[in-house]
KOLFIRO-638050 format. One record per residue (C-alpha): residue number from 1; residue in one letter; y, z negated, x. Coordinates in pm, 1 decimal. Each point is the difference from the previous one (the first is absolute). Layout:
N
(NUM; "A"; (Y; Z; X))
...
This chain:
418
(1; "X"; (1205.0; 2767.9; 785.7))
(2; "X"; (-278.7; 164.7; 112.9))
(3; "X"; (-338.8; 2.7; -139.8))
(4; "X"; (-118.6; -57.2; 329.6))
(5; "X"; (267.1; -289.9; 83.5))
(6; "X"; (-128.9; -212.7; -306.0))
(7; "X"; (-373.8; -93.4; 145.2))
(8; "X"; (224.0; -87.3; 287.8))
(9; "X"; (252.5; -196.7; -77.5))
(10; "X"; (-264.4; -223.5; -253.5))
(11; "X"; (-292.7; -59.9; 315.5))
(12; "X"; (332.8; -52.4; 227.9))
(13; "X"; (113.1; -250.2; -261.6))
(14; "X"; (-375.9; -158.1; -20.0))
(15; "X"; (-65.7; -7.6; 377.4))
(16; "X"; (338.6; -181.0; 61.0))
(17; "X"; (-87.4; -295.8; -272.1))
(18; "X"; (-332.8; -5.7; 149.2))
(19; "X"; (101.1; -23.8; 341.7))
(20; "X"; (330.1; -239.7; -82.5))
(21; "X"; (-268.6; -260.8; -188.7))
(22; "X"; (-245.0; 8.1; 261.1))
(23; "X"; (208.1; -72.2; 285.9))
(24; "X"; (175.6; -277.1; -232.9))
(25; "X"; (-362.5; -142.0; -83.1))
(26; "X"; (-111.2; 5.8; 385.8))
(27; "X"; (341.5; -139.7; 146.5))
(28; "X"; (22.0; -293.4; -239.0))
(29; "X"; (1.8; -324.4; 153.7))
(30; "X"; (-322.3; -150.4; -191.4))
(31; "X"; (-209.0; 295.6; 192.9))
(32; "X"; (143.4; -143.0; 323.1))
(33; "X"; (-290.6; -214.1; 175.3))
(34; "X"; (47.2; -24.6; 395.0))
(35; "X"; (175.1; -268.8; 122.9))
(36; "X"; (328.5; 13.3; 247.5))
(37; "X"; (-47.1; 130.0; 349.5))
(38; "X"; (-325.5; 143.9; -131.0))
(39; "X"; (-179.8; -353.4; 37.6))
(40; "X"; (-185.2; -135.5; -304.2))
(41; "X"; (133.8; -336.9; -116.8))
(42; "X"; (-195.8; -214.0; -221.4))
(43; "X"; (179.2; -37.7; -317.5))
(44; "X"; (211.6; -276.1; -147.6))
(45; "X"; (-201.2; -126.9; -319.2))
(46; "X"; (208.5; -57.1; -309.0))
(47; "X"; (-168.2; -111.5; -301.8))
(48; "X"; (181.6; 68.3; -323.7))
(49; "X"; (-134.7; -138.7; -325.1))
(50; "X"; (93.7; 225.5; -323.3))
(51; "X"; (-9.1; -210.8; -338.4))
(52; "X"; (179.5; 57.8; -332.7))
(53; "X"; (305.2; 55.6; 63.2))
(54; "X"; (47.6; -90.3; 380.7))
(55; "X"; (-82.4; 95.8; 343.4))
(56; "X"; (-80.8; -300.2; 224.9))
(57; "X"; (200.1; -0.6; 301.9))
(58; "X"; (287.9; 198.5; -264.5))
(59; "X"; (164.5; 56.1; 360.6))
(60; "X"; (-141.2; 116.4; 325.1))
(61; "X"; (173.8; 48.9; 372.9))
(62; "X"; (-141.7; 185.5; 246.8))
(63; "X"; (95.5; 185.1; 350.7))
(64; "X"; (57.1; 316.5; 126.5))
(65; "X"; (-266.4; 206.8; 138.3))
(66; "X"; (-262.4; -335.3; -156.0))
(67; "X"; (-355.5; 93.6; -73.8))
(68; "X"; (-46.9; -93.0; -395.7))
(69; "X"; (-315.1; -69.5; -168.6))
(70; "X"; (112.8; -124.6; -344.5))
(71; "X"; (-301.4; -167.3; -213.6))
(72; "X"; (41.8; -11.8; -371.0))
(73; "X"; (-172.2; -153.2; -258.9))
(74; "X"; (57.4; -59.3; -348.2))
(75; "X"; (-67.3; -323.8; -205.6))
(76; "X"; (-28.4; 136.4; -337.9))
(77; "X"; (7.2; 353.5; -135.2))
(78; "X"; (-1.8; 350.5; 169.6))
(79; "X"; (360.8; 34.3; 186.2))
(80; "X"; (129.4; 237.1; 238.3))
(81; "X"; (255.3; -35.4; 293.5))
(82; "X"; (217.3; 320.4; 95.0))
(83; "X"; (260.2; 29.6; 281.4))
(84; "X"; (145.3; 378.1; 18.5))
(85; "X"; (166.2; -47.0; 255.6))
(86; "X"; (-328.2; -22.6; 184.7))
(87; "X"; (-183.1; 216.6; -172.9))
(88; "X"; (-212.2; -283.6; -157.6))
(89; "X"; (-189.8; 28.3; -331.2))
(90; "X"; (-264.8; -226.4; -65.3))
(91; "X"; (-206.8; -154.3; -274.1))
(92; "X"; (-95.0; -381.4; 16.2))
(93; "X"; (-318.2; 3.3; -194.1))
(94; "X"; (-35.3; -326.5; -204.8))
(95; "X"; (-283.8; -319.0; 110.8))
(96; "X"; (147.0; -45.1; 360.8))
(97; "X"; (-125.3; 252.6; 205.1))
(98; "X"; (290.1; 14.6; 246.9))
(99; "X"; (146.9; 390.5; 112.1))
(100; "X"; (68.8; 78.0; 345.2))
(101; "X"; (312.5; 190.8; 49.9))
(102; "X"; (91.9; 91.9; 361.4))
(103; "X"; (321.6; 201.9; 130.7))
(104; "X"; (238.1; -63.8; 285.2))
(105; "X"; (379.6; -70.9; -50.1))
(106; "X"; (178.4; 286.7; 143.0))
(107; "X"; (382.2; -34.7; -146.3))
(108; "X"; (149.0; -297.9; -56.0))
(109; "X"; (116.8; -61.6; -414.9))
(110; "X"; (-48.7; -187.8; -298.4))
(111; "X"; (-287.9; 153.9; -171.0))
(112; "X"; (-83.3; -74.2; -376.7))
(113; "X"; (-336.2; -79.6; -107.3))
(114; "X"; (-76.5; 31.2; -375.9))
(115; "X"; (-343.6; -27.1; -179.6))
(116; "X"; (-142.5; 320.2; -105.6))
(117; "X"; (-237.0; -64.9; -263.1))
(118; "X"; (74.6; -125.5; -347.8))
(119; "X"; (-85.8; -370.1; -26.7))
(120; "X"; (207.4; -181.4; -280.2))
(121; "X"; (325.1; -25.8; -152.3))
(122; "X"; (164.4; -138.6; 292.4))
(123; "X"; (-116.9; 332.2; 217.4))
(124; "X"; (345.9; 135.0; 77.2))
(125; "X"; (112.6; -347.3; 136.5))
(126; "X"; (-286.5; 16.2; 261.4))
(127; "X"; (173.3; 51.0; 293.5))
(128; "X"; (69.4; -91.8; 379.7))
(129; "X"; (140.0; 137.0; 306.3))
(130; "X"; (-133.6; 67.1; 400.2))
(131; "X"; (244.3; -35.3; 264.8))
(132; "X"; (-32.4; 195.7; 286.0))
(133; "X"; (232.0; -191.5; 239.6))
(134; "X"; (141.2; 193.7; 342.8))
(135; "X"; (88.4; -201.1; 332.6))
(136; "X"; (381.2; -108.9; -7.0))
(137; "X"; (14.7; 151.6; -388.0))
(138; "X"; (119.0; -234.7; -218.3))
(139; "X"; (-52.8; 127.0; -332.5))
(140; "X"; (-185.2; 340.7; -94.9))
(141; "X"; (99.6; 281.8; -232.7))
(142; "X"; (-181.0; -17.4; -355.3))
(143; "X"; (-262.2; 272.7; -4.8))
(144; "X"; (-90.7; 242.6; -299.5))
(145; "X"; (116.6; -209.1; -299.4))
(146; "X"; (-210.8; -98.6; -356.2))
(147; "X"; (-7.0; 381.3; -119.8))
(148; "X"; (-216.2; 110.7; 330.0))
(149; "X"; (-216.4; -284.5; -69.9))
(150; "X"; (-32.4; 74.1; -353.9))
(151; "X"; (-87.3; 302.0; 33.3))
(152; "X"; (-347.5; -77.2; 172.9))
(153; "X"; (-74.2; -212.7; -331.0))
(154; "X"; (-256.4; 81.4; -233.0))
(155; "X"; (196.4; 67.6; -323.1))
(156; "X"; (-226.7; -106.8; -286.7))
(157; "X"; (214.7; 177.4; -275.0))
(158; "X"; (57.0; 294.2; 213.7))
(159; "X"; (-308.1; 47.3; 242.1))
(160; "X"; (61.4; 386.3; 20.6))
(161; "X"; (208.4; 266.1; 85.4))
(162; "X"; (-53.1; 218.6; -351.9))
(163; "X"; (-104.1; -89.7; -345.8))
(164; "X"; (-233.6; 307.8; -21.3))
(165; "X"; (186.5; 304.6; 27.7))
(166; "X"; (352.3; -183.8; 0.9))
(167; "X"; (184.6; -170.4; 290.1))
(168; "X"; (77.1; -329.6; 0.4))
(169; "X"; (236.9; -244.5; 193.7))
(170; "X"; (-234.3; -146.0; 268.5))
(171; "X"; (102.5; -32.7; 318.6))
(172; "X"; (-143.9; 138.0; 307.6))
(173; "X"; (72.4; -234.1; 340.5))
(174; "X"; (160.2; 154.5; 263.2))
(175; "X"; (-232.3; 180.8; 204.6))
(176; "X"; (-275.3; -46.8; -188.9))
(177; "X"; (-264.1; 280.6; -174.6))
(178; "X"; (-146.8; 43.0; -292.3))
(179; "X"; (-235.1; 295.5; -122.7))
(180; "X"; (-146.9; 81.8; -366.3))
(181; "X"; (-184.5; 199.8; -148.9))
(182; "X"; (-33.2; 144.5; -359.9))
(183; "X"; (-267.0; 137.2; -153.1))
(184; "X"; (-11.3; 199.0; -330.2))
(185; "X"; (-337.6; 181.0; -136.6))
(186; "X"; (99.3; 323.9; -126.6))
(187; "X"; (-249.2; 28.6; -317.5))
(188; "X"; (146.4; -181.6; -292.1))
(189; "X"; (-169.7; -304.7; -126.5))
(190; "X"; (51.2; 185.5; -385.5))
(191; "X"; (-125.9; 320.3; 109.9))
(192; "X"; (-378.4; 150.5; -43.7))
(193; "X"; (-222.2; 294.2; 13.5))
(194; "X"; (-136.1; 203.8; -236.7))
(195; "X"; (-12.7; -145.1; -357.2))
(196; "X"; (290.2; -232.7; -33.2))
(197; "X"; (58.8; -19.6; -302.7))
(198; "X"; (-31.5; -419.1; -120.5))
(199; "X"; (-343.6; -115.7; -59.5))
(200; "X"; (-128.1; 296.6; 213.0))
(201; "X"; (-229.6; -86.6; 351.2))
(202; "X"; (261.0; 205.2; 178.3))
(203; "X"; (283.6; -241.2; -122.4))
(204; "X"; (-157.1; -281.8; 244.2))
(205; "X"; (-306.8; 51.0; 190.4))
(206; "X"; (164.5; 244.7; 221.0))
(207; "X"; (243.6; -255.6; 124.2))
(208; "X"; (-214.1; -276.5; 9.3))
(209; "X"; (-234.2; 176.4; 257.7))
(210; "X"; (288.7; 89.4; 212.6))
(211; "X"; (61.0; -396.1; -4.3))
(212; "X"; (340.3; 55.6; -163.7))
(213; "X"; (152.0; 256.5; 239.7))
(214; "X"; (-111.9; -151.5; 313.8))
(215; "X"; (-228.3; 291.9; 65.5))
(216; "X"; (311.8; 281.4; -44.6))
(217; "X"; (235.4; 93.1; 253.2))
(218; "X"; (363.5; -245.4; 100.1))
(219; "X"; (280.7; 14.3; 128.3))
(220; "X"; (78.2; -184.4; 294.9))
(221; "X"; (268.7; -111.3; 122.1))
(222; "X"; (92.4; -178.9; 316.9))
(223; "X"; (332.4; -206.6; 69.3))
(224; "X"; (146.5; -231.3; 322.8))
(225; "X"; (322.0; -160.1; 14.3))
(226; "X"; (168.1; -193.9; 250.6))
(227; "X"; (266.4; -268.8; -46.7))
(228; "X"; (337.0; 213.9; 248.0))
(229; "X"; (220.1; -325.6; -55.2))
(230; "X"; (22.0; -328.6; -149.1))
(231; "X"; (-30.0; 131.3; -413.0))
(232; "X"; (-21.0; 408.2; 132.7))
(233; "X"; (-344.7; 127.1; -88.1))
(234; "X"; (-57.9; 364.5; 52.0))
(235; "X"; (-345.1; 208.7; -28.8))
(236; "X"; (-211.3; 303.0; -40.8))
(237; "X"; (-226.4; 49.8; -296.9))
(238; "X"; (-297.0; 316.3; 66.6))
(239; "X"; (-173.2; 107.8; -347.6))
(240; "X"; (-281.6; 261.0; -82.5))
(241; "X"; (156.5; 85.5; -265.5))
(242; "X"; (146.9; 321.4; 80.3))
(243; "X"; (97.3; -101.7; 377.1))
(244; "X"; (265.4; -207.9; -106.9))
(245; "X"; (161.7; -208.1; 240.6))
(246; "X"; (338.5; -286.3; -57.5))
(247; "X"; (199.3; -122.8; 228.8))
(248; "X"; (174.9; -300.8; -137.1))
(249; "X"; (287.0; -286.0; 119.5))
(250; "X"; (29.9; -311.1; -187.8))
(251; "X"; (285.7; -277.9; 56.4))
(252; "X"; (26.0; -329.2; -205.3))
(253; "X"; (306.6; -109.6; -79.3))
(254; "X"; (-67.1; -315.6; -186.0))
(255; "X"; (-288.8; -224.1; 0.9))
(256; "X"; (-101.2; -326.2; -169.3))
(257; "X"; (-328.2; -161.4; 18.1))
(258; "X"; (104.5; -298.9; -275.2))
(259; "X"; (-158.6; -18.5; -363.8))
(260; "X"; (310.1; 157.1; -113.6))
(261; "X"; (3.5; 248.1; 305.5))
(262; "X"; (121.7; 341.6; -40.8))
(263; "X"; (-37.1; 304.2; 233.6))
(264; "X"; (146.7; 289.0; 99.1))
(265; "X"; (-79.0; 317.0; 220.2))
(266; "X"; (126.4; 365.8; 39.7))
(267; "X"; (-303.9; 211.2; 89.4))
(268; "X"; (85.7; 430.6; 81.4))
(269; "X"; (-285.6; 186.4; 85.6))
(270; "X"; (-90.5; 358.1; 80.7))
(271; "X"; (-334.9; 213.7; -87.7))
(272; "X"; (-113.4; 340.6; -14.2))
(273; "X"; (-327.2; 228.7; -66.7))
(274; "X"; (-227.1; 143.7; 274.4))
(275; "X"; (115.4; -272.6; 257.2))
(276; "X"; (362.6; 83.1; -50.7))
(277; "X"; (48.4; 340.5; -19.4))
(278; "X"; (59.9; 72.8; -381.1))
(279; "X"; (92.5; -165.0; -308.6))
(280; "X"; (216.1; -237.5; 224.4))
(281; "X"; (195.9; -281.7; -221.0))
(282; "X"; (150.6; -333.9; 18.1))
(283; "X"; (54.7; -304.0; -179.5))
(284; "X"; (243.1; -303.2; 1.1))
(285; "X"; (-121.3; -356.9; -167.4))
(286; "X"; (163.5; -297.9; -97.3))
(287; "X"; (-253.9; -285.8; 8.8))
(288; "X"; (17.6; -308.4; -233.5))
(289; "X"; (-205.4; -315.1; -13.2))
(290; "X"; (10.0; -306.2; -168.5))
(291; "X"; (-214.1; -317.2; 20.5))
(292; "X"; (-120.1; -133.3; -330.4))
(293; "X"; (-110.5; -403.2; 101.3))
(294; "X"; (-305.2; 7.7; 230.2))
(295; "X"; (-242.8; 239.7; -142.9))
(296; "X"; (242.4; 317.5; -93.9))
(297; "X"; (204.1; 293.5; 151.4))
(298; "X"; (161.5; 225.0; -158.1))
(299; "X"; (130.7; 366.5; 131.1))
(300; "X"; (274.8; 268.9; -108.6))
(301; "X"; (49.0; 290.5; 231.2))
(302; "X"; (245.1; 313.0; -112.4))
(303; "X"; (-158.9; 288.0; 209.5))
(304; "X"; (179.3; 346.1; 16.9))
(305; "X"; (-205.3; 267.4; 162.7))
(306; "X"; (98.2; 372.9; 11.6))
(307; "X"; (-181.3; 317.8; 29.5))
(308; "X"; (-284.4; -212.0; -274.3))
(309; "X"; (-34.7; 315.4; -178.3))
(310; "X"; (-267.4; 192.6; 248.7))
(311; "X"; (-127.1; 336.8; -61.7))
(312; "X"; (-360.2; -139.8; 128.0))
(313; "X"; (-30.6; -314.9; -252.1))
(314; "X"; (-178.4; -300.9; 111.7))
(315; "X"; (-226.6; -36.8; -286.5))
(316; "X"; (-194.1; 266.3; -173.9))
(317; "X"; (94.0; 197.6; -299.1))
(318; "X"; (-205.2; -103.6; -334.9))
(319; "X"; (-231.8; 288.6; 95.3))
(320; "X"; (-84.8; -149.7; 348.3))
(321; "X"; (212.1; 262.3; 191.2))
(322; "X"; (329.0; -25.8; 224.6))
(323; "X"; (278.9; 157.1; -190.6))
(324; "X"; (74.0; 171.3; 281.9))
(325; "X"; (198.7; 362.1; -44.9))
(326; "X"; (-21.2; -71.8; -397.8))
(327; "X"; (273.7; -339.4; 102.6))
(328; "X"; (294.6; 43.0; -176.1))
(329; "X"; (291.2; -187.5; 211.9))
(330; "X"; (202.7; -218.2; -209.3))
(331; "X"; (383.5; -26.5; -8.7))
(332; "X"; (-61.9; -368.0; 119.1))
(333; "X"; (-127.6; -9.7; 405.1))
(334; "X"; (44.8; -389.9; 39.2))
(335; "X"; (-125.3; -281.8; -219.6))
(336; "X"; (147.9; -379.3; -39.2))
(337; "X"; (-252.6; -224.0; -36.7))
(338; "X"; (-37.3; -372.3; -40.1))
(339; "X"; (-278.3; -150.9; 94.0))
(340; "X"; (-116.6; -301.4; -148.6))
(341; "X"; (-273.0; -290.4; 115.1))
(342; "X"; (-141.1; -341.5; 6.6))
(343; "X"; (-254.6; -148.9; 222.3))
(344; "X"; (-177.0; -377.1; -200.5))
(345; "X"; (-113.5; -206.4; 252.3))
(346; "X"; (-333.5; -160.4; -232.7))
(347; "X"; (-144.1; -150.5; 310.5))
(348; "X"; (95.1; -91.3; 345.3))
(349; "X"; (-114.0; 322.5; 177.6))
(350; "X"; (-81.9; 196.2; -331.7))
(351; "X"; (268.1; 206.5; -146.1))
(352; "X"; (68.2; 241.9; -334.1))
(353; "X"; (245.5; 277.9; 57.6))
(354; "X"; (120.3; 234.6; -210.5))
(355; "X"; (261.7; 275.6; 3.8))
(356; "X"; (163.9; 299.9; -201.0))
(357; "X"; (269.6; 279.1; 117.5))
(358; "X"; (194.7; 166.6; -265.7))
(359; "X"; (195.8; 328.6; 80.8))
(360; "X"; (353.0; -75.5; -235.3))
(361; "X"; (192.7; 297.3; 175.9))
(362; "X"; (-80.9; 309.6; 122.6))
(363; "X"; (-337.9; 174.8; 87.7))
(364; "X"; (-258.1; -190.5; -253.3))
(365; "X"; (-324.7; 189.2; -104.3))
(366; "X"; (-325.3; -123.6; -35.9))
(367; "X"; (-61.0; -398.8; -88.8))
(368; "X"; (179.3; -284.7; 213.0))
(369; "X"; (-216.2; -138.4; 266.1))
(370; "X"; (-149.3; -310.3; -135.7))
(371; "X"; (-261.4; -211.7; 222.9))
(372; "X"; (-152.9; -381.9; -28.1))
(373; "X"; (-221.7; -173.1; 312.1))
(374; "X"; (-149.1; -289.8; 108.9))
(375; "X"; (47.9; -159.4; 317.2))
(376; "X"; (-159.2; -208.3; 251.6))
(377; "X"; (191.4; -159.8; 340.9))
(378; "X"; (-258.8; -108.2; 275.7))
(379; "X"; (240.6; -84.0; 301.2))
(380; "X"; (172.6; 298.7; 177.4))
(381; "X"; (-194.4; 234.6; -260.8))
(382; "X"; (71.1; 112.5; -363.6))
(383; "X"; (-272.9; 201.8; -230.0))
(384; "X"; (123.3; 113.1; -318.0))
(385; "X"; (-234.8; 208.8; -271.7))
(386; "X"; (270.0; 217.6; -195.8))
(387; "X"; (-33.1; 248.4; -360.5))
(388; "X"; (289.0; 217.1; -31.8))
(389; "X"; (90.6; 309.3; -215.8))
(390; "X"; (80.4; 166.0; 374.8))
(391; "X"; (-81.1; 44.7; 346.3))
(392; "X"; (307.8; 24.7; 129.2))
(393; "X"; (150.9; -305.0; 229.7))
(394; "X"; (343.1; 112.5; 126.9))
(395; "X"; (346.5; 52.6; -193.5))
(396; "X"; (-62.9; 405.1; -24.4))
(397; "X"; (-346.3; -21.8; -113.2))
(398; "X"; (117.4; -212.5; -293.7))
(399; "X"; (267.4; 167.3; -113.5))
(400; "X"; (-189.5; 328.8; -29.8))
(401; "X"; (-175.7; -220.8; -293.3))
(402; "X"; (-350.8; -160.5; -63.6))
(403; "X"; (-268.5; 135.2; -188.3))
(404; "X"; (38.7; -30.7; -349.2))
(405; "X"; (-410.0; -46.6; -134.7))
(406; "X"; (-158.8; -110.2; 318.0))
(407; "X"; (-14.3; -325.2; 213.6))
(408; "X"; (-99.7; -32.9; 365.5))
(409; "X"; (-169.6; -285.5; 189.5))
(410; "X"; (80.8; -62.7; 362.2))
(411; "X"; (85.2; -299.4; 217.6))
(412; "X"; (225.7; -121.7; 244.0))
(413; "X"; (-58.5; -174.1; 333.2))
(414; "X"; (289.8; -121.8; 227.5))
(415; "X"; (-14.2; -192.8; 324.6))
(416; "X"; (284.1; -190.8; 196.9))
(417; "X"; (-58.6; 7.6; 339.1))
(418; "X"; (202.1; -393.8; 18.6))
């Protein structure tokens, strides 16, 4: 392939997703407002009353082509209602304020609703169906089933996509978007000017008037992904760091929400230097997770990734150069990895996460990327302040190795756009 032909085929493969989601997002029936024959009805009221672990009517009938205006209120704590086959996704804010919800029934089916927001043990049996009924029809197809639904659900064990560098087994909803960013200063929260030696002004007055490394240069990176199918998740990740860009495809093949649940996804992705044109290699990951009760989840993810061993190495040499023409290539190009995390849920929205990679085959200098964070959830968002022993965030960057005296801070920030 052409040098040329890469750019191409990567902002062909961007513009398509973009285009594909956004004419998904526009022609979904919760955007749909006018009324038949282009004449505005007034709206059939429905009021719906969420409570632990219930919706009150549990079953609802309406017409074809009706004008809805459902009003829901809870009568306890914060709950959410969410009908995918509508495009609906709304939280029910606790003290009785009701939520106005307004579409019109355009195909005729049996639509789940589920509630969306954590509210008790009995959360997964909170459930109901809407009937969209058809002249002369006398029974309607089921619409998406209980995974579609799930999907929309805020996950309280698993709120996001990756640990901090790692994947995990999240799902995305179909034809929905999410975007992150990471963020990694570049001057090491052990390093100094001038007199370092311990004891020495140089040692930590330096970094403390650079707050840390917040004054040095980062590397950015910048990542959306869109959910292709029903468990298909695929997406581009843009980073600073040398131009890299991934293209990656996930598919879950197993998926249990339980205490007990356990998890499983096969992620491949692609990546390369200077947006694709050189140092070009892939990876293939096998991603594990296990629930541990109602605070814990556990990860194991065997990684192989060739072409690790670069001549241009991620991380500078001990004397703060690229090895560059003095690389010696070693008889191992790939590296097997397997990646190992846990995220401790220590309050509802507040999270600890930690995660290490060791390289047990193959390419393996430098240390084993190693990074701990802490983690807040507010709604759609997730902020995360990270300290790792690397900068890297994709499966090539961390199997060229982490620094082996220096640690990094950086953060994470991820949105879902559902």
């Amino acid at each position: 392939m052409s040098s040329g032909a890469v750019p191409r085929l990567v902002g062909g493969c961007v513009a398509a997703i973009l285009v594909f989601g956004g004419v998904a997002r526009w022609s979904s029936p919760a955007w749909a407002r006018e009324s038949a024959g282009g004449r505005e009805q007034e709206p059939r009221v429905i009021e719906v009353t969420a409570s632990q672990f219930v919706f009150d009517p549990a079953e609802i009938k309406i017409s074809l082509g009706e004008s809805v205006r459902l009003l829901v209120r809870s009568a306890d704590v914060e709950h959410g209602i969410a009908i995918p086959g509508l495009g609906i996704a709304e939280t029910i804010p606790s003290g009785g304020e009701p939520v106005a919800i307004d579409f019109v029934a355009r195909e005729s089916g049996v639509h789940q609703i589920m509630c969306s927001a954590f509210c008790g043990t009995g959360h997964g049996r909170m459930r109901g169906s809407l009937t969209i009924l058809a002249d002369g029809v006398s029974g309607a197809q089921p619409a998406p089933g209980p995974d579609d639904i799930s999907d929309l659900e805020v996950d309280p064990l698993e709120p996001d996509f990756n640990l901090i560098a790692l994947p995990t087994t999240l799902r995305l909803p179909y034809r929905k978007l999410s975007f992150r960013l990471t963020h990694r200063f570049t001057r090491p929260l052990d390093g100094c000017e001038g007199d370092c030696r311990p004891g020495a002004a140089g040692a930590y007055g330096n970094l403390l008037e650079d707050l840390f490394g917040l004054d040095s240069p980062a590397q950015i990176g910048l990542e959306f992904r869109y959910g292709l199918l029903p468990g298909t998740q695929v997406g581009v990740y843009r980073s600073s760091g040398r131009k890299t860009i991934q293209i990656f495809g996930r598919q879950n093949l197993l998926w249990q929400r339980g205490p007990r649940g356990i998890g499983l996804d096969i992620q491949v992705s692609f990546e390369g230097l200077d947006n694709l044109r050189e140092q070009r290699s892939g990876a293939v990951s096998a991603i594990v997770s296990k629930r541990v009760g109602t605070r814990v989840s556990v990860y194991a993810q065997p990684t192989w990734v060739s072409n690790a061993d670069r001549p241009v190495g991620f991380h500078l040499t001990a004397d703060g150069e690229d090895a560059g023409e003095d690389h010696v290539q070693n008889n191992d190009d790939s590296s097997l990895m397997i990646g190992m995390g846990a995220r401790f849920r220590m309050r509802p929205t507040v999270y600890l996460v930690g995660e290490y990679a060791p390289r047990l085959v193959g390419y393996n200098e430098g240390a084993n990327h190693l990074s701990f964070a802490i983690e807040k959830r507010a709604g759609g968002h997730t902020f995360q302040l990270n300290v790792s022993n690397s900068i890297g965030a994709t499966p090539g960057q961390l199997a060229q190795g982490a620094s082996e005296h220096d640690w990094f801070l950086g953060f994470n920030i991820s949105r879902k756009f559902y």
